[in-house]
C-alpha positions in Angstrom: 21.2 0.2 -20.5 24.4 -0.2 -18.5 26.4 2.0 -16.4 29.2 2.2 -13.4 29.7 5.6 -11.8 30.0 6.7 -8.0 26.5 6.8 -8.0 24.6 4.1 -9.5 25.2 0.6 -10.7 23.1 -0.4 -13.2 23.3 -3.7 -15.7 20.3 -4.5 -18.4 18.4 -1.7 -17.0 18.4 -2.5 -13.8 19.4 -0.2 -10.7 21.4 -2.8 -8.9 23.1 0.0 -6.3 22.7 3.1 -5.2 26.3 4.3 -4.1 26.5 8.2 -3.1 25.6 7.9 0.9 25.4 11.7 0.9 23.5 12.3 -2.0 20.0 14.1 -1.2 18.5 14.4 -4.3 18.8 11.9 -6.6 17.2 11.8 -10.2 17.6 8.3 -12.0 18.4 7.9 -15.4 16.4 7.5 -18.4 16.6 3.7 -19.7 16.1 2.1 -15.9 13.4 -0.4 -16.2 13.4 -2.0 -12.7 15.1 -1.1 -9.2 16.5 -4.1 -7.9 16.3 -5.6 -5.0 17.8 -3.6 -1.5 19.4 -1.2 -4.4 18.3 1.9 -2.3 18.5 -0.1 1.0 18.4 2.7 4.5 19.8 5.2 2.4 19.7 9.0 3.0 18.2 10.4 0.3 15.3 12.8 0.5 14.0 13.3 -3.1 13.9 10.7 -5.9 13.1 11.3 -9.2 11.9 8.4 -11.2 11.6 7.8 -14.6 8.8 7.2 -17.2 11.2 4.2 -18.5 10.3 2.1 -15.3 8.6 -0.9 -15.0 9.1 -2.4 -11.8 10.3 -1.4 -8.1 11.4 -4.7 -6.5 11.3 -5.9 -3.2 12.8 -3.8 -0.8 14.1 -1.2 -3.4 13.9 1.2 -0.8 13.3 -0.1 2.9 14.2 1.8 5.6 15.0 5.3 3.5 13.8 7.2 6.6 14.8 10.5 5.0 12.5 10.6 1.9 9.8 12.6 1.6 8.5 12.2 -1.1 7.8 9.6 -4.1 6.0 10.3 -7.3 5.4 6.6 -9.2 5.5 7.0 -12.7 2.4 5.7 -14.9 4.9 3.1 -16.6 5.4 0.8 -13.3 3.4 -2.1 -13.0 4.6 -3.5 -10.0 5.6 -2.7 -6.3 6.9 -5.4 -5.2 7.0 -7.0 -1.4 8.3 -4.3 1.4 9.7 -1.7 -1.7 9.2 1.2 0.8 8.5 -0.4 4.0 9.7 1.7 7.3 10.0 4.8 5.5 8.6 6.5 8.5 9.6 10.2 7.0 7.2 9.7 3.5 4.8 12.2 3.3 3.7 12.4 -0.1 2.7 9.3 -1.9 1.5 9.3 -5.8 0.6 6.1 -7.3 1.0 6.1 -11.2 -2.0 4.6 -13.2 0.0 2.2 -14.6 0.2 0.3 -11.3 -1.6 -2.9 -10.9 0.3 -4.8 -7.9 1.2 -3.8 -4.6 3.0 -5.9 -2.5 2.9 -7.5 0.9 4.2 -5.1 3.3 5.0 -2.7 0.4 4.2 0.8 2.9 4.7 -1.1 5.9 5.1 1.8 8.7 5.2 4.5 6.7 3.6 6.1 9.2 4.0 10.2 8.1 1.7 9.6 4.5 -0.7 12.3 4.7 -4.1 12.8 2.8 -5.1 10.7 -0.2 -3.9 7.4 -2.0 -5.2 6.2 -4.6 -4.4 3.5 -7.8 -6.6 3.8 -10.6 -6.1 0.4 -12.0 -4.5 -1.1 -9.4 -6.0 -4.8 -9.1 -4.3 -6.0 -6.2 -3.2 -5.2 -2.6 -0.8 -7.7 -0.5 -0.8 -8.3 3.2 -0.1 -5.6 5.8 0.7 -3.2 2.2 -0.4 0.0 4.3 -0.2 -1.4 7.8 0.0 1.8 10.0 -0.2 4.2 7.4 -2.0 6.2 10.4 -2.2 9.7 8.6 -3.9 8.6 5.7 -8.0 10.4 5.3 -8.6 8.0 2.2 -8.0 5.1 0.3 -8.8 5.0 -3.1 -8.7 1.5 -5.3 -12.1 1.5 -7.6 -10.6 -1.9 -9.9 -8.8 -3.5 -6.8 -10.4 -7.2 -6.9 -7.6 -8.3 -4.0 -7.1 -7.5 -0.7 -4.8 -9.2 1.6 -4.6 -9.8 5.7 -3.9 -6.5 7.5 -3.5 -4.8 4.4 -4.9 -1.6 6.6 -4.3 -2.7 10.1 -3.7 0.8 12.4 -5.1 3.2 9.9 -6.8 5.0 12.2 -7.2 8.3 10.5 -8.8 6.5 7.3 -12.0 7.9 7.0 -13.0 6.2 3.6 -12.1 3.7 1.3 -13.2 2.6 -2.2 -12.1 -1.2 -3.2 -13.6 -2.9 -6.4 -15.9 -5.9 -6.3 -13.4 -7.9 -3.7 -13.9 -11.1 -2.9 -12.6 -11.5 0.4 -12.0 -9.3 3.7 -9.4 -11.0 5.1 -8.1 -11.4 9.2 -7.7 -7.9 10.3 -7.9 -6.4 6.7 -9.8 -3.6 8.4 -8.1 -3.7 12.4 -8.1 -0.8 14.7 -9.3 2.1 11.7 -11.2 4.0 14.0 -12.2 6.9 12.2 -13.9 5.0 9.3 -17.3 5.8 9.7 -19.3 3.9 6.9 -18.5 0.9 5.3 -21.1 -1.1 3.0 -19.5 -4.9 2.3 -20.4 -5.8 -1.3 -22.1 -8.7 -2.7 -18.8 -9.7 -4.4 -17.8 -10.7 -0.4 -17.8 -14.3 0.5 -16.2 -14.2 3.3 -14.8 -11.8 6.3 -12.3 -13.0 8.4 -11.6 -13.0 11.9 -11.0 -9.5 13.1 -12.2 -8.3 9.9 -13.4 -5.0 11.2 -11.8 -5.4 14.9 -11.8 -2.3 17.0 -13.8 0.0 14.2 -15.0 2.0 17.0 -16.9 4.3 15.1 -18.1 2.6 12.1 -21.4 1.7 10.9 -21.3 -1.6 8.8 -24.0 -2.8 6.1 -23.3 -6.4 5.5 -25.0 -8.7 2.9 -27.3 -10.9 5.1 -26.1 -14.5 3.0 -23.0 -14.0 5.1 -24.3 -14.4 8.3 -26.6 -17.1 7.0 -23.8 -19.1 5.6 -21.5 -18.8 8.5 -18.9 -16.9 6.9 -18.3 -14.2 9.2 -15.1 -15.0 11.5 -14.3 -14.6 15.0 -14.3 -11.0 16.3 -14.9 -9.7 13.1 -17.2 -6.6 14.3 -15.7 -6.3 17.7 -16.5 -2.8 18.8 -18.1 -1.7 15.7 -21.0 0.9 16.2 -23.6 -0.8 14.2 -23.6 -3.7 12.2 -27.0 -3.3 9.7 -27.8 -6.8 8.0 -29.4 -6.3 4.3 
């Protein structure tokens, strides 16, 4: 697919740029397979609509759109890539098609107004800081994700629960400062938690496979403040 209009530039199916700066509602056309890279870059726009033709949201597709509100992801996208909606302080709503299998580092980085539930149904892997202070958030839902990177939920404070797949690793300040998660049992996939794991988890009562401690895996810090840590 190709086209040149006041309001897109696209070239083999890919959104290259986004041109009206005082569009509001935008609705992408059929045919897109990716959004490149910065195409939506601190635009305006409030409302996208994307469509079931896309594959991939690359990095920084959308960083800094501090108007949106809202952003329904397709089943057909496989990929988010690195910072794709990073500081889009404004987001509310956030849908994750079940297509999705990759989120990237930083990829919700500040967006700070998400509200409710997230979940991925197959998604398989989280980058680094991906939902750092996504504060508003009750619950994270991820039952295939195998991958969790550092701070990947630093400052989400309101997070009550979280499901993860059979992960291997809790990385430094995966966990950091989520004070309103309550329970959390580490699974026997674990084999190691990093420094700060679980830092400042005021209120959270940890189960954590005894081999761990045994073994020395347990970093630095990595229960600070946590209200009880049960060894099984």
């Amino acid at each position: 697919m190709n086209l040149e209009n006041k309001t897109f530039t696209i070239k083999n199916g890919v959104l290259l740029k986004f041109k009206d700066t005082k569009a509001d509602k935008i609705v992408i056309p059929d045919g897109v397979v990716s959004i490149g890279e910065r195409a939506f870059f601190t635009s305006r726009i409030r409302y996208v609509k994307l469509p079931e033709s896309l594959i991939n949201i690359e990095k920084k597709a959308f960083w800094g759109c501090n108007c949106l509100k809202s952003i329904v992801i397709p089943d057909s996208v496989k990929t988010i890539g690195n910072d794709a909606f990073a500081m889009c302080e404004r987001l509310e709503q956030l849908v994750i098609g079940n297509g999705v299998e990759k989120i990237g580092c930083r990829a919700f980085l500040y967006c700070k107004g998400i509200v409710g539930n997230v979940s991925g149904k197959n998604v398989k892997s989280i980058g680094d800081s991906a939902f750092k202070n996504c504060r508003y958030v009750n619950r994270f839902e991820f039952p295939n994700c195998t991958n969790i990177g550092d701070k990947a939920f630093y400052f989400c404070y309101n997070m009550e629960s979280i499901e993860l797949g059979e992960i291997s690793r809790i990385g430094n300040r995966t966990f950091c400062i989520c004070h309103n998660l309550e329970n959390f049992t580490v699974m026997e996939s674990v084999q190691q938690i990093c420094q700060q794991g679980f830092w400042s988890c005021r209120n959270l009562t940890l189960r954590v496979p005894e081999k761990l401690k045994e073994s020395g895996k347990i970093g630095k810090d990595a229960f600070y403040e946590c209200k009880k840590v049960i060894y099984i």
